[in-house]
C-alpha positions in Angstrom: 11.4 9.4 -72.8 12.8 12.2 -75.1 16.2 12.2 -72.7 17.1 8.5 -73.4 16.4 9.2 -77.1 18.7 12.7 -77.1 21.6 12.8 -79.2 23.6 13.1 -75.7 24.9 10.1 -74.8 25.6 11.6 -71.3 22.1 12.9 -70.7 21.0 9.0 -71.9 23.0 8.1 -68.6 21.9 10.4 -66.4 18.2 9.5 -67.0 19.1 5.7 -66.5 20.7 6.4 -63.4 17.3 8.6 -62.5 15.3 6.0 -63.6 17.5 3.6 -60.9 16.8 6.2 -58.4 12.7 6.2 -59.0 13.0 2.4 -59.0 14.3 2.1 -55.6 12.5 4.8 -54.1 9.3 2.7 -55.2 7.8 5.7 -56.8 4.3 4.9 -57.9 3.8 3.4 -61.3 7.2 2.9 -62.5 6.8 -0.7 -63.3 4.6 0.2 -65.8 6.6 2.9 -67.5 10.0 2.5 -65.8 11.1 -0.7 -66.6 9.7 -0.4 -70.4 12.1 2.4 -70.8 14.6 0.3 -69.5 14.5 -2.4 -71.5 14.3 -0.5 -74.9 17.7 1.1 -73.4 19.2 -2.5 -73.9 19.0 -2.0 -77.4 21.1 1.4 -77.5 24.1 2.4 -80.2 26.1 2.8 -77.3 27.3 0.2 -75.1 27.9 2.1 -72.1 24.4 2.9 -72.1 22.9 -0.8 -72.5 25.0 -1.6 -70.1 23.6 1.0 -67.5 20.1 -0.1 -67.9 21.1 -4.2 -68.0 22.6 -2.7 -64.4 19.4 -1.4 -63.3 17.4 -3.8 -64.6 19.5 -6.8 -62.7 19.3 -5.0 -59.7 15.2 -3.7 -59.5 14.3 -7.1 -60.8 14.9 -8.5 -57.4 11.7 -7.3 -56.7 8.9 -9.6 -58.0 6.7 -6.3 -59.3 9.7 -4.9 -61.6 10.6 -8.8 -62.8 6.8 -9.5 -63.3 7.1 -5.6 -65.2 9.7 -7.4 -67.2 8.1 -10.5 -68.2 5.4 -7.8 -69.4 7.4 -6.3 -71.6 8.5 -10.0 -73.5 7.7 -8.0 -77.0 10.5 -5.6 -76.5 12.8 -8.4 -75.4 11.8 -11.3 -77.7 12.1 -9.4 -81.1 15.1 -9.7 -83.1 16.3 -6.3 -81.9 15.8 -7.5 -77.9 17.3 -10.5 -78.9 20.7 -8.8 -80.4 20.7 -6.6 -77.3 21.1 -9.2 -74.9 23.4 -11.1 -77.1 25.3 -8.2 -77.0 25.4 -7.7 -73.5 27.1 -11.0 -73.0 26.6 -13.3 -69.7 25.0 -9.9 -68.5 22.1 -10.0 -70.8 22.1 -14.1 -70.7 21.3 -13.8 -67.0 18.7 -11.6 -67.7 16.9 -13.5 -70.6 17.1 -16.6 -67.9 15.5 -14.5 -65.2 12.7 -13.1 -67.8 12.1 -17.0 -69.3 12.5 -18.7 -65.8 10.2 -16.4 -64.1 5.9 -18.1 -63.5 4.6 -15.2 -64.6 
């Protein structure tokens, strides 16, 4: 977690994109840490980032675990921060908020 906090906003991609690779290699756990980390991405100073984690989040949340990981994580998404995040992500992050809202979980 200290990487995607890092001054660096290279090294902030380069552990999003890691976290993307952990995702699909289904390495054990990660929808309890992974896809938290994700999501507080969304709220990033810097676009480019958000936007890499919106890209991994859209894509692992295919899989009902991850979504389901999402849904857990409706704090993070729900507050006024989360909320401005997604708003700022445009149709992106609209897609996503339907996804997290529509889902039964």
């Amino acid at each position: 977690s200290k990487a995607l906090s890092g001054h660096s906003e290279a090294g902030r991609l380069y552990t999003i994109r890691w976290l993307g690779v952990l995702a699909r290699m289904g390495a054990p756990s990660f929808s309890q840490y992974g896809i938290e980390l994700l999501v507080e991405q969304l709220k990033d100073h810097s676009l480019q980032v958000s936007v890499a984690a919106l890209t991994v989040l859209e894509e692992v949340c295919d899989d009902k675990m991850y979504l389901e990981a999402l849904v857990a994580a409706k704090s993070s998404l729900l507050c006024d921060s989360g909320h401005k995040a997604l708003k700022r992500l445009g149709p992106r992050g609209r897609v996503l908020l339907t996804r997290f809202l529509g889902s039964s979980s």
